[in-house]
N, CA, C and O atoms as a GROMACS GRO file, in nm:
protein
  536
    1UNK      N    1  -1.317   1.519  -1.038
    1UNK     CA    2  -1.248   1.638  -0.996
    1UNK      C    3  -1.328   1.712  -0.890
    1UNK      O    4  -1.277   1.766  -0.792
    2UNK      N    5  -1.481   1.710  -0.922
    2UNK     CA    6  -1.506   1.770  -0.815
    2UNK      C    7  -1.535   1.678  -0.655
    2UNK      O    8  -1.541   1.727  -0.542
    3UNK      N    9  -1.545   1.579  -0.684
    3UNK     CA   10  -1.499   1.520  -0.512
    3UNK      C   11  -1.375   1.539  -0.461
    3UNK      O   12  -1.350   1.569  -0.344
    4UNK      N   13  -1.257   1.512  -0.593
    4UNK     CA   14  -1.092   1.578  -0.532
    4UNK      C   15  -1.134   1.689  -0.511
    4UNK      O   16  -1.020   1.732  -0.495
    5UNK      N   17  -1.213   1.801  -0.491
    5UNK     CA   18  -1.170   1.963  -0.433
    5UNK      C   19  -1.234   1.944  -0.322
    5UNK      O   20  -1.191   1.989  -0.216
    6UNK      N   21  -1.332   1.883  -0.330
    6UNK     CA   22  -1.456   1.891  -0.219
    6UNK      C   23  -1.369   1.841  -0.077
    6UNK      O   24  -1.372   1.888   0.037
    7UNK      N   25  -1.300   1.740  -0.127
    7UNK     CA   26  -1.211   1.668  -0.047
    7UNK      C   27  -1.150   1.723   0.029
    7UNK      O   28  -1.170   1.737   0.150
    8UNK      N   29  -1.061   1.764  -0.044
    8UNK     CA   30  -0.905   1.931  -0.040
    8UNK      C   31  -1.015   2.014   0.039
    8UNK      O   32  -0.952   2.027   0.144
    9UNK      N   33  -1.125   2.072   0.060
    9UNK     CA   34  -1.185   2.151   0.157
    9UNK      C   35  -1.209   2.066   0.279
    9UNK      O   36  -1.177   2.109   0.389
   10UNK      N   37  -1.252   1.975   0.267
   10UNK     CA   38  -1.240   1.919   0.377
   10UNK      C   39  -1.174   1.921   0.473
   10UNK      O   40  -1.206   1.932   0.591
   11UNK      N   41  -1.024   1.902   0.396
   11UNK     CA   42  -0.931   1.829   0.482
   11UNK      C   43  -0.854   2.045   0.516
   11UNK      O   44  -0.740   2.065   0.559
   12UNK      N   45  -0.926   2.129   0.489
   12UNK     CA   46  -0.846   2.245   0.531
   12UNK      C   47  -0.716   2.289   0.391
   12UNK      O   48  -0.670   2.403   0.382
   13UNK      N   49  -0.691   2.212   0.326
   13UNK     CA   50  -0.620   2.294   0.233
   13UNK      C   51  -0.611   2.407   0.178
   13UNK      O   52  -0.732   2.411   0.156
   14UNK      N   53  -0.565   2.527   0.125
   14UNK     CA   54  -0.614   2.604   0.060
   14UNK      C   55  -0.562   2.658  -0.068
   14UNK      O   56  -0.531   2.774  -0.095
   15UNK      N   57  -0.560   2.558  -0.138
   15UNK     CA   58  -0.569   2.561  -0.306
   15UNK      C   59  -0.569   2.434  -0.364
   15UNK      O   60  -0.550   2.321  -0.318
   16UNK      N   61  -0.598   2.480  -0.490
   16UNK     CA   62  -0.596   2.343  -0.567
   16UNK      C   63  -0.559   2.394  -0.695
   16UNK      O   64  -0.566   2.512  -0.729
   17UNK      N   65  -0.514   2.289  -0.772
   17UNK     CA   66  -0.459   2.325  -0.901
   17UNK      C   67  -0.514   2.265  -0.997
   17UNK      O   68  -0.534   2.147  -0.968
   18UNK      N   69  -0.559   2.304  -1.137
   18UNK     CA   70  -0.633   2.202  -1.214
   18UNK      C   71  -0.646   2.260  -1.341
   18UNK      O   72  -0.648   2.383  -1.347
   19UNK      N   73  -0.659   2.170  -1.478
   19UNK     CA   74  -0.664   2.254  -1.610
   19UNK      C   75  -0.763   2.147  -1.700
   19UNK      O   76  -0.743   2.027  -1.715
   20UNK      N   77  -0.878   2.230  -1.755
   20UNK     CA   78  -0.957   2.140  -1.825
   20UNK      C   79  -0.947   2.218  -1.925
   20UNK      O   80  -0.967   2.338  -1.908
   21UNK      N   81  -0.906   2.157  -2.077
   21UNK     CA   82  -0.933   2.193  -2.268
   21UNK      C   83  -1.013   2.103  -2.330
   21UNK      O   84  -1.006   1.980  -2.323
   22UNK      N   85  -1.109   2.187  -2.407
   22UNK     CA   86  -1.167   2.117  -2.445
   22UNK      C   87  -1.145   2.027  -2.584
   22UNK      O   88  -1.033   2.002  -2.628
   23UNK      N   89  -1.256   1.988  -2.638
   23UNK     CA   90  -1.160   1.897  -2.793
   23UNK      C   91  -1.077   1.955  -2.876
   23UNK      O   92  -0.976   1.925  -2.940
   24UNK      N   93  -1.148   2.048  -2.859
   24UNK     CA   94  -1.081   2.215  -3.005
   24UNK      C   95  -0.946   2.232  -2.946
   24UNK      O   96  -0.856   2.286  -3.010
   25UNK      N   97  -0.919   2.168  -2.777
   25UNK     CA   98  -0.780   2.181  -2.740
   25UNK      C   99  -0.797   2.376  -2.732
   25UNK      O  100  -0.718   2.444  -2.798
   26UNK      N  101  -0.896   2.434  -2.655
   26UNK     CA  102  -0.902   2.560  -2.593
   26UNK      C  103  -0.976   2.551  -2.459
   26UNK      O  104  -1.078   2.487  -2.433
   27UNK      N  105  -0.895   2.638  -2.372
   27UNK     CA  106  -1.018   2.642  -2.208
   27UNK      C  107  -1.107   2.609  -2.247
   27UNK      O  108  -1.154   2.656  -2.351
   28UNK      N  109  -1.186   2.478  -2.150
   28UNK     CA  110  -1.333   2.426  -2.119
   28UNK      C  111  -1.392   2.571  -2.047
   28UNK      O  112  -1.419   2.535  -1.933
   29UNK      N  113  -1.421   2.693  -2.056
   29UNK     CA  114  -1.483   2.780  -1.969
   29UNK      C  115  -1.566   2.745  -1.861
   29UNK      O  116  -1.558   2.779  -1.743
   30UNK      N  117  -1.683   2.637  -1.946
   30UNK     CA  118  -1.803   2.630  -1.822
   30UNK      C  119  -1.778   2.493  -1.721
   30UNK      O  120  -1.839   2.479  -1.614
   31UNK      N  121  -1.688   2.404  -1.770
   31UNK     CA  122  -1.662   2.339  -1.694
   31UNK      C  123  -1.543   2.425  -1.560
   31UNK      O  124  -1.565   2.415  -1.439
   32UNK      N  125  -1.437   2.494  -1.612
   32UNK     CA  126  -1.314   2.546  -1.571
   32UNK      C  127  -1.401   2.664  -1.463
   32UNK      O  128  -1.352   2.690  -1.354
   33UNK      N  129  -1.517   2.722  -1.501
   33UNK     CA  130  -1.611   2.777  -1.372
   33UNK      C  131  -1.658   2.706  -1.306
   33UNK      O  132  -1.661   2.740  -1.188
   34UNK      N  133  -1.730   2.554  -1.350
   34UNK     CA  134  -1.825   2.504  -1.240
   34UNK      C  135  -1.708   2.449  -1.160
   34UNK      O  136  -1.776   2.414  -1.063
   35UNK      N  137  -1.619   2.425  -1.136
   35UNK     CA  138  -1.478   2.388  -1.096
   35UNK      C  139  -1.458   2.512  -0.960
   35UNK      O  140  -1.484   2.513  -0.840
   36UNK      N  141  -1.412   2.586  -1.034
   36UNK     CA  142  -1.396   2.732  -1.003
   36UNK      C  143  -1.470   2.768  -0.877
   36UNK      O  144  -1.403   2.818  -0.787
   37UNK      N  145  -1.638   2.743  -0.854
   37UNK     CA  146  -1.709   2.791  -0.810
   37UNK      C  147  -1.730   2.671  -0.661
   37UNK      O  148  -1.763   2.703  -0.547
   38UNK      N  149  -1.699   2.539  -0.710
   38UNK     CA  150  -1.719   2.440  -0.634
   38UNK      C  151  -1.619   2.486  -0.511
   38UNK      O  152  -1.660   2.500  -0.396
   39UNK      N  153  -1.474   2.506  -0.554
   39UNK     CA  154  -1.329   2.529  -0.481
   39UNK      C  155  -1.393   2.629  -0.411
   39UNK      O  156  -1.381   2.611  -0.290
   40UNK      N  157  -1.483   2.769  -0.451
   40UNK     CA  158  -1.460   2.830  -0.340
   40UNK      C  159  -1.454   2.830  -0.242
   40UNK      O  160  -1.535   2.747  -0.202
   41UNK      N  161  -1.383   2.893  -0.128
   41UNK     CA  162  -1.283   3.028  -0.122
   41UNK      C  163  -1.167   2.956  -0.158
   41UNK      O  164  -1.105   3.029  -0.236
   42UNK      N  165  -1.099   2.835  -0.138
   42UNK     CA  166  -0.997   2.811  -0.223
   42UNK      C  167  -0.901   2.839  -0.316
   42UNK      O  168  -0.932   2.776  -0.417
   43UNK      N  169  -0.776   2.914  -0.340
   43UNK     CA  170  -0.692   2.918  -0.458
   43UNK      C  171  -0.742   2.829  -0.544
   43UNK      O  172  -0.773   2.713  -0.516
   44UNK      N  173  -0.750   2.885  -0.660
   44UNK     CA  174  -0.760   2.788  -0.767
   44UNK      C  175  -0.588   2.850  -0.870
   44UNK      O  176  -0.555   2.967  -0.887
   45UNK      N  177  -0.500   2.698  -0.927
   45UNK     CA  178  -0.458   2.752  -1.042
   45UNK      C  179  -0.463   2.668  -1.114
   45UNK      O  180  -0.483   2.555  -1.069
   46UNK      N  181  -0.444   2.693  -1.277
   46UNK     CA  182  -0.491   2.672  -1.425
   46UNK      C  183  -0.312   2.638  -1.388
   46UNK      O  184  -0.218   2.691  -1.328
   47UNK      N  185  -0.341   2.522  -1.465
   47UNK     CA  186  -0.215   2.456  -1.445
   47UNK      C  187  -0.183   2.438  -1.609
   47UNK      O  188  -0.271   2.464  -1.690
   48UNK      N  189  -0.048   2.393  -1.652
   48UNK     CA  190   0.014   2.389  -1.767
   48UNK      C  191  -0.031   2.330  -1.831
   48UNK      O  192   0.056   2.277  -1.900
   49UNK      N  193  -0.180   2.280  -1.873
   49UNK     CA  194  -0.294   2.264  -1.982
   49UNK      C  195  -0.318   2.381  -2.066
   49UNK      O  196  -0.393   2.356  -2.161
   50UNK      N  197  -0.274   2.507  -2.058
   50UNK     CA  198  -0.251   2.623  -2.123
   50UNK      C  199  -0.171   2.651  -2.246
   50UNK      O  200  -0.190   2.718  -2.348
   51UNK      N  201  -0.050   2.554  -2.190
   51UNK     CA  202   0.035   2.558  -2.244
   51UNK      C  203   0.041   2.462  -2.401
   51UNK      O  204   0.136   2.459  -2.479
   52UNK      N  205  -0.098   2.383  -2.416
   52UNK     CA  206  -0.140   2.272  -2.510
   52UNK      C  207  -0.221   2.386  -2.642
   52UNK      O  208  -0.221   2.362  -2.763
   53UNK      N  209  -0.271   2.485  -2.586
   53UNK     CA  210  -0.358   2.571  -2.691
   53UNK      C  211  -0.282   2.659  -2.778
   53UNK      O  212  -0.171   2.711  -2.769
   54UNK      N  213  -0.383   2.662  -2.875
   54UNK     CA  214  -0.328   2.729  -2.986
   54UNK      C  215  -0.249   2.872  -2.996
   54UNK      O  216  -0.152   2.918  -3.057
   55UNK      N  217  -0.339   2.913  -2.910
   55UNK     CA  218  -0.321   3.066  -2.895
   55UNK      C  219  -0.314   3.090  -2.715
   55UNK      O  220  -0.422   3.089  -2.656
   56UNK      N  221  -0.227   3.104  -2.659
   56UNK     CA  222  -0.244   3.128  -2.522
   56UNK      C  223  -0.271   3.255  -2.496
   56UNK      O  224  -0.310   3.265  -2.380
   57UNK      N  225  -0.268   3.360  -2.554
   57UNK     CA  226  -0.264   3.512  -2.533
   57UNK      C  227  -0.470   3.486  -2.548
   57UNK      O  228  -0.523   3.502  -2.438
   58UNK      N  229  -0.559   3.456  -2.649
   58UNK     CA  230  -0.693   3.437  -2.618
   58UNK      C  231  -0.707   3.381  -2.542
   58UNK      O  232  -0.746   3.452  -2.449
   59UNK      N  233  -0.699   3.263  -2.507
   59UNK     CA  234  -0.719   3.146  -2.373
   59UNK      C  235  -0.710   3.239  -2.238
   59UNK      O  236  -0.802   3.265  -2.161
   60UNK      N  237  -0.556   3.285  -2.233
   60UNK     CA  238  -0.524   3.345  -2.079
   60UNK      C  239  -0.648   3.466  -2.088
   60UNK      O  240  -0.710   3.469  -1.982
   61UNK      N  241  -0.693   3.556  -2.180
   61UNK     CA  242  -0.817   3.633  -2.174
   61UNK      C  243  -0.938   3.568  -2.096
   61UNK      O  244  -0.992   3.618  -1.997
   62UNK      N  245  -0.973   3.447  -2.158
   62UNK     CA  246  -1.103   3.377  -2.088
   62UNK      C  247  -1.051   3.321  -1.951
   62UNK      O  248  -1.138   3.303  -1.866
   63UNK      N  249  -0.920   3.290  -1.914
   63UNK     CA  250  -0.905   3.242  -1.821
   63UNK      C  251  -0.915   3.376  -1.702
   63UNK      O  252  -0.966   3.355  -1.591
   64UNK      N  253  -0.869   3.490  -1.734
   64UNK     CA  254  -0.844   3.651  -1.630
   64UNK      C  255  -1.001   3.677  -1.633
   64UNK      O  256  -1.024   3.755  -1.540
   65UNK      N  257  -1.109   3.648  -1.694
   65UNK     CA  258  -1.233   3.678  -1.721
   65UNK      C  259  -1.301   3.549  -1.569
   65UNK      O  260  -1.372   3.606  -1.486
   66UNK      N  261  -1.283   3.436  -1.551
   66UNK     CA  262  -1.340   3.379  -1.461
   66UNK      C  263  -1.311   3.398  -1.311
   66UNK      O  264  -1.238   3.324  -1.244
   67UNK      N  265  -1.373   3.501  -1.267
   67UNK     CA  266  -1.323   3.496  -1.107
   67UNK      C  267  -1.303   3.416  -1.000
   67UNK      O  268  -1.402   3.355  -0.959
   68UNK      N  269  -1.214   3.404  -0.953
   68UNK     CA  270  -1.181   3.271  -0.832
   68UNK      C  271  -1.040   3.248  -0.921
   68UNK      O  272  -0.952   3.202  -0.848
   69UNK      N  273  -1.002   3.265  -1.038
   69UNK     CA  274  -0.878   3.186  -1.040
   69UNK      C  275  -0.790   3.293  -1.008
   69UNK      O  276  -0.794   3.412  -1.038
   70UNK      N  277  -0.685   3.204  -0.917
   70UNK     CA  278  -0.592   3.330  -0.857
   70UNK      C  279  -0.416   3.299  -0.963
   70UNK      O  280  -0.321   3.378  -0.971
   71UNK      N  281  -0.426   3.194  -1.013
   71UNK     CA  282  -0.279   3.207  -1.087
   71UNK      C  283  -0.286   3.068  -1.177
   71UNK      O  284  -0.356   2.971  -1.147
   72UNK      N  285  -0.183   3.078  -1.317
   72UNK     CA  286  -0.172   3.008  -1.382
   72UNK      C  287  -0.048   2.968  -1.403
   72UNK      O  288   0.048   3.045  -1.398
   73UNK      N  289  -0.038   2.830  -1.432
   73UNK     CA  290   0.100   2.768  -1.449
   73UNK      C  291   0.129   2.762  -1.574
   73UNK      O  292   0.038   2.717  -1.644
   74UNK      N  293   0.270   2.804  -1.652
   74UNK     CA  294   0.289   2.828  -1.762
   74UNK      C  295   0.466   2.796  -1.805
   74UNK      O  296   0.561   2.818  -1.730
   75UNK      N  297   0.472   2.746  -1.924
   75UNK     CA  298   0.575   2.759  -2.020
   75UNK      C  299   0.560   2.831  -2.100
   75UNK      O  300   0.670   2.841  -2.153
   76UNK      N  301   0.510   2.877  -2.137
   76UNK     CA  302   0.443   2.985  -2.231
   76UNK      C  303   0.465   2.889  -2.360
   76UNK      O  304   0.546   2.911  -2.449
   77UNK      N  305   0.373   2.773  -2.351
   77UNK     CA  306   0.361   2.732  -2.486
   77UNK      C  307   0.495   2.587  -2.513
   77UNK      O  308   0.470   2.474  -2.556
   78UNK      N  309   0.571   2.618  -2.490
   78UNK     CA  310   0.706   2.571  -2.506
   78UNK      C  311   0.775   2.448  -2.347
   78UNK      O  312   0.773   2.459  -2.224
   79UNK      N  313   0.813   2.370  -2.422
   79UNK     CA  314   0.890   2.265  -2.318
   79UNK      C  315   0.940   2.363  -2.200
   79UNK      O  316   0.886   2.384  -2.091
   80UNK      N  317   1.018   2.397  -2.235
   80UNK     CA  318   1.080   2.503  -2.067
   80UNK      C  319   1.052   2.642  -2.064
   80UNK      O  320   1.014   2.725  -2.147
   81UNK      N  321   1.078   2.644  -1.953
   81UNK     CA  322   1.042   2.824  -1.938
   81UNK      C  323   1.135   2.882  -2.012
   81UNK      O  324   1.108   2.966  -2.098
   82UNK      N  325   1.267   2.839  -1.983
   82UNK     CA  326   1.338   2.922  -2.048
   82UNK      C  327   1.273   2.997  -2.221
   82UNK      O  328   1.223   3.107  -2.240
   83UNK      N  329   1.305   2.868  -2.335
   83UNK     CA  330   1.229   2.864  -2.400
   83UNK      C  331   1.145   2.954  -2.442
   83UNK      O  332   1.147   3.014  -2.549
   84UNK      N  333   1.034   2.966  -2.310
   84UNK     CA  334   0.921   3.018  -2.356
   84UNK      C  335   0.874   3.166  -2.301
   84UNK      O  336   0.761   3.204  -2.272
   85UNK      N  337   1.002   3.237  -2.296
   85UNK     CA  338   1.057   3.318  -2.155
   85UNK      C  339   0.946   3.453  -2.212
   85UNK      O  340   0.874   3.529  -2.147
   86UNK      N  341   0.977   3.440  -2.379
   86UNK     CA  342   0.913   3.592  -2.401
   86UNK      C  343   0.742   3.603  -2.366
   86UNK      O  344   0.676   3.693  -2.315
   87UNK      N  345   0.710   3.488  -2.409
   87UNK     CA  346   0.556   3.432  -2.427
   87UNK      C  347   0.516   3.432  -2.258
   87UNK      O  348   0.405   3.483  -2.243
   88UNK      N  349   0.580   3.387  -2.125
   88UNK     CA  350   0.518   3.427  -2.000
   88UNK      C  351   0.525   3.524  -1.988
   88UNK      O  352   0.429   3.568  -1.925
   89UNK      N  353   0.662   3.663  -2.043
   89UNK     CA  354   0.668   3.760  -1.997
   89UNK      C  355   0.524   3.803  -2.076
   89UNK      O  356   0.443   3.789  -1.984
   90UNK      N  357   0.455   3.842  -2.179
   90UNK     CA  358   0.354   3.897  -2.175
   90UNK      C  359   0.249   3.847  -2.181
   90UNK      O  360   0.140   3.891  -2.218
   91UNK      N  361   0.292   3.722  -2.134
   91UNK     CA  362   0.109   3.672  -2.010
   91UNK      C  363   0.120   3.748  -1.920
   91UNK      O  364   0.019   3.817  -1.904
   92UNK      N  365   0.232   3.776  -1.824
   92UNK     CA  366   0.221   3.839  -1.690
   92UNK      C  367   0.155   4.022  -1.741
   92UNK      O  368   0.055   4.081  -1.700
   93UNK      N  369   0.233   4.055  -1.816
   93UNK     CA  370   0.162   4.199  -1.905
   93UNK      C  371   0.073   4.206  -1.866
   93UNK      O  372   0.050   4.272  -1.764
   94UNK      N  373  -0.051   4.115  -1.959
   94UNK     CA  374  -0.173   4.064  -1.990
   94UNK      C  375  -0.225   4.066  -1.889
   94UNK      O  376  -0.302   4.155  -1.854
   95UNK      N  377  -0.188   3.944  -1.806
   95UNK     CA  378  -0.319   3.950  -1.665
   95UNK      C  379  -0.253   4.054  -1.565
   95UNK      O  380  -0.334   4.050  -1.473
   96UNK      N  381  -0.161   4.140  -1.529
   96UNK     CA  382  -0.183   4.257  -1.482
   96UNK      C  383  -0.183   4.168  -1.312
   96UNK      O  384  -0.125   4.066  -1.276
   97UNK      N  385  -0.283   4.272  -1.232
   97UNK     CA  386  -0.310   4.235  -1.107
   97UNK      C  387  -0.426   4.158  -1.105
   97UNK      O  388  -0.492   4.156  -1.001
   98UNK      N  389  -0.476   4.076  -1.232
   98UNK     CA  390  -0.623   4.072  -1.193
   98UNK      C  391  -0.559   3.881  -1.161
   98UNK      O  392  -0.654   3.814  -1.121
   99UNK      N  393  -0.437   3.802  -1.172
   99UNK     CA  394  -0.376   3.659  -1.134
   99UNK      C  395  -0.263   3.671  -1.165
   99UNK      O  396  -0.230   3.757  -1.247
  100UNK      N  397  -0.164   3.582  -1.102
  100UNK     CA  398  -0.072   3.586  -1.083
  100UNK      C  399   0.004   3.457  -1.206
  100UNK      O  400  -0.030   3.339  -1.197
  101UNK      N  401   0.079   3.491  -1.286
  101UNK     CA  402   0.154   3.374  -1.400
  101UNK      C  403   0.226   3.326  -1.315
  101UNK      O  404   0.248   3.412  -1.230
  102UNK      N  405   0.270   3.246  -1.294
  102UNK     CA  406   0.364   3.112  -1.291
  102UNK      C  407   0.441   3.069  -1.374
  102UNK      O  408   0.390   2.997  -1.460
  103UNK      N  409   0.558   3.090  -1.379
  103UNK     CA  410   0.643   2.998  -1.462
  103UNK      C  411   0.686   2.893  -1.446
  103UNK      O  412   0.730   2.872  -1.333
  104UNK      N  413   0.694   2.790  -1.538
  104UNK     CA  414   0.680   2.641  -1.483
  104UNK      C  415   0.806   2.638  -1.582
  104UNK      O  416   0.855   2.725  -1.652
  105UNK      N  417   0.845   2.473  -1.557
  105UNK     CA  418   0.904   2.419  -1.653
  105UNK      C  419   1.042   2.403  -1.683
  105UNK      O  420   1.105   2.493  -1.739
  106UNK      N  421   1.106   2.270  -1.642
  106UNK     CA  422   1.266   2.305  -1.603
  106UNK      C  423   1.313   2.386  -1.514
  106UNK      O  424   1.435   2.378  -1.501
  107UNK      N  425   1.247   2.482  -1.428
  107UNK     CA  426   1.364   2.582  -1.359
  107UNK      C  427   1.398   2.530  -1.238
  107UNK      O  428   1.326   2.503  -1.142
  108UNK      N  429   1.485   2.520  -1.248
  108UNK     CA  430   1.566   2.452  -1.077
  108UNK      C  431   1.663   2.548  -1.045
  108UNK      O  432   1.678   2.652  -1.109
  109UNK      N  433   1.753   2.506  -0.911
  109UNK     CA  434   1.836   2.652  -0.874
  109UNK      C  435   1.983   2.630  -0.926
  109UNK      O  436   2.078   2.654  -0.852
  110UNK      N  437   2.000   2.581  -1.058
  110UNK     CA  438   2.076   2.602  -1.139
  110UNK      C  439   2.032   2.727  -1.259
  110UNK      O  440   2.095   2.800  -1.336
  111UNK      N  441   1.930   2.710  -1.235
  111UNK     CA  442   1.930   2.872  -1.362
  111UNK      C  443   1.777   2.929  -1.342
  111UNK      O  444   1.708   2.968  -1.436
  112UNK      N  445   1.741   2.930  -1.221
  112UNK     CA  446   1.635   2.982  -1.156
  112UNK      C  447   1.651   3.177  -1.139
  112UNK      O  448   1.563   3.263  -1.133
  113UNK      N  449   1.823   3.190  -1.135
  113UNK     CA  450   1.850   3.375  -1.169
  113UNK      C  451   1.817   3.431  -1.304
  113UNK      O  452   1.762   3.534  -1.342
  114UNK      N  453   1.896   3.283  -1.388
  114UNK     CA  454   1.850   3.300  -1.551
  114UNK      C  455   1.691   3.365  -1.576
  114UNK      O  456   1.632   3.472  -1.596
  115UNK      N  457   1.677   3.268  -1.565
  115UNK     CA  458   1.498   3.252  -1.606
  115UNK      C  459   1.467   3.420  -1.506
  115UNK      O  460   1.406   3.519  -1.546
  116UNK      N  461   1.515   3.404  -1.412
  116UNK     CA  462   1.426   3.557  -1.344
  116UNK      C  463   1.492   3.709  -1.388
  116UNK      O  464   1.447   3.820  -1.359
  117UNK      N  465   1.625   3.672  -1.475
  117UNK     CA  466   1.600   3.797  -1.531
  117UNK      C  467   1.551   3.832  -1.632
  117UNK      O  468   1.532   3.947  -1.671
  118UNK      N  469   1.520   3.702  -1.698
  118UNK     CA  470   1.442   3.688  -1.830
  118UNK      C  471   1.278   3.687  -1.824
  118UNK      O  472   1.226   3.632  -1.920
  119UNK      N  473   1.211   3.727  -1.747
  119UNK     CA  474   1.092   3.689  -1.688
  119UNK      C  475   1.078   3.774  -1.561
  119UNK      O  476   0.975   3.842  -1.560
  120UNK      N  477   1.145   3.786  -1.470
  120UNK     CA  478   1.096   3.912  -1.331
  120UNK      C  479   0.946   3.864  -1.292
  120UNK      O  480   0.862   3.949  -1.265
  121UNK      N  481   0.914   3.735  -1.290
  121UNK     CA  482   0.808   3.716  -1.227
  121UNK      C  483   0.822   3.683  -1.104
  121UNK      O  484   0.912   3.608  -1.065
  122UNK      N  485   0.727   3.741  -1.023
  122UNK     CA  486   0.741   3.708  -0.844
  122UNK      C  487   0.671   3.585  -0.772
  122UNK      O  488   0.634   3.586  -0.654
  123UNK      N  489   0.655   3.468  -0.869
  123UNK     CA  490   0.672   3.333  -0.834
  123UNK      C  491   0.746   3.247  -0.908
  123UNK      O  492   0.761   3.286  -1.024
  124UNK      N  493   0.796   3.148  -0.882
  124UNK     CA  494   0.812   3.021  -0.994
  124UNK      C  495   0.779   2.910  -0.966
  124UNK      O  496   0.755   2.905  -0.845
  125UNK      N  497   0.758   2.764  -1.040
  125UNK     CA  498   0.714   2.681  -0.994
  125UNK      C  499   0.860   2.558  -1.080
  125UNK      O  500   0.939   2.555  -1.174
  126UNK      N  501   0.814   2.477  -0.965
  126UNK     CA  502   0.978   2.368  -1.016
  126UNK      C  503   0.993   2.265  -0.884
  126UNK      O  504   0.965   2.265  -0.764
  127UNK      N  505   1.052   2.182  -0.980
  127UNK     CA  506   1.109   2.051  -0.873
  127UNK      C  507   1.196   2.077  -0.786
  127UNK      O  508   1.211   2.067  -0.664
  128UNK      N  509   1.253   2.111  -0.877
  128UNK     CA  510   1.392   2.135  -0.818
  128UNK      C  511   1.488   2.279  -0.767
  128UNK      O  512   1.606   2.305  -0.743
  129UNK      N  513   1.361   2.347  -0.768
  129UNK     CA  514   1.444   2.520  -0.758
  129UNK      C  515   1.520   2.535  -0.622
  129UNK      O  516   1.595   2.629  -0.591
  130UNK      N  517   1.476   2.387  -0.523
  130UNK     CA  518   1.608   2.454  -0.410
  130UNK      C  519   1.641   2.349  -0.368
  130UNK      O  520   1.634   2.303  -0.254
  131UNK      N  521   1.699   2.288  -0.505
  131UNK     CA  522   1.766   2.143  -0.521
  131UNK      C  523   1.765   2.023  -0.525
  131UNK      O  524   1.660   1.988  -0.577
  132UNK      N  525   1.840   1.920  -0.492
  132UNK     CA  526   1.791   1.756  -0.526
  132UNK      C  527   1.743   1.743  -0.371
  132UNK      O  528   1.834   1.752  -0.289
  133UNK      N  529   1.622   1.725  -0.326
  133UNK     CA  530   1.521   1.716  -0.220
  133UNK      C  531   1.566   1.572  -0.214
  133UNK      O  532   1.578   1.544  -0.095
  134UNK      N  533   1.597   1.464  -0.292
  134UNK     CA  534   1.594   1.323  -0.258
  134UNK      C  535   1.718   1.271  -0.136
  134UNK      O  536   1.724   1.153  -0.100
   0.00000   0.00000   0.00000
């Protein structure tokens, strides 16, 4: 992982996305910093490996605690956003201005209004949110 970022700087990108848990199946912290620190100045986001832990409301704490990460990808726990609509809405609560939540998971622009009035978050993430690309 860290030659893929090193790489991604190389080549001018500016972000990368990535999620390390550890056995206990909770944020790796010191790996998820030495990560963190390598990317800089780089976006970093905590991608839907979040969504595997026990408790995401502690996790997303240690995750708003490591500086450099600018946003996390989330179901809040659950297969789709929809689903998991209440659980992102107060991740986004939670981390405030200090990163930005992401809602992941199923939303395409068949119910991409759904999900945003259920959620009012000012990103989303999806295959398909502005349709069949193929």
């Amino acid at each position: 992982m860290e030659q893929d970022i090193n790489y991604c700087k190389s080549l001018g990108i500016n972000g990368v996305v990535f999620g390390i848990l550890n056995q206990n199946q909770m944020v790796d912290v010191l790996a998820t910093e030495r990560l963190v620190n390598i990317a800089f100045p780089l976006k970093v986001t905590f991608h839907k490996a979040i969504d595997e832990v026990s408790d995401i409301m502690t996790e997303l704490e240690k995750l708003i605690s490591i500086s450099g990460i600018t946003s996390i990808l989330s179901s809040g726990g659950h297969k789709t956003a929809i689903k998991g609509a209440d659980v992102i809405k107060s991740m986004i609560q939670k981390a405030k201005n200090h990163l930005s939540i992401i809602p992941a998971g199923g939303i395409t622009n068949q119910n991409i209004e759904e999900i945003h009035s259920l959620i009012g978050a000012r990103e989303y993430h999806g295959r398909k949110i502005v349709g069949d690309l193929n």
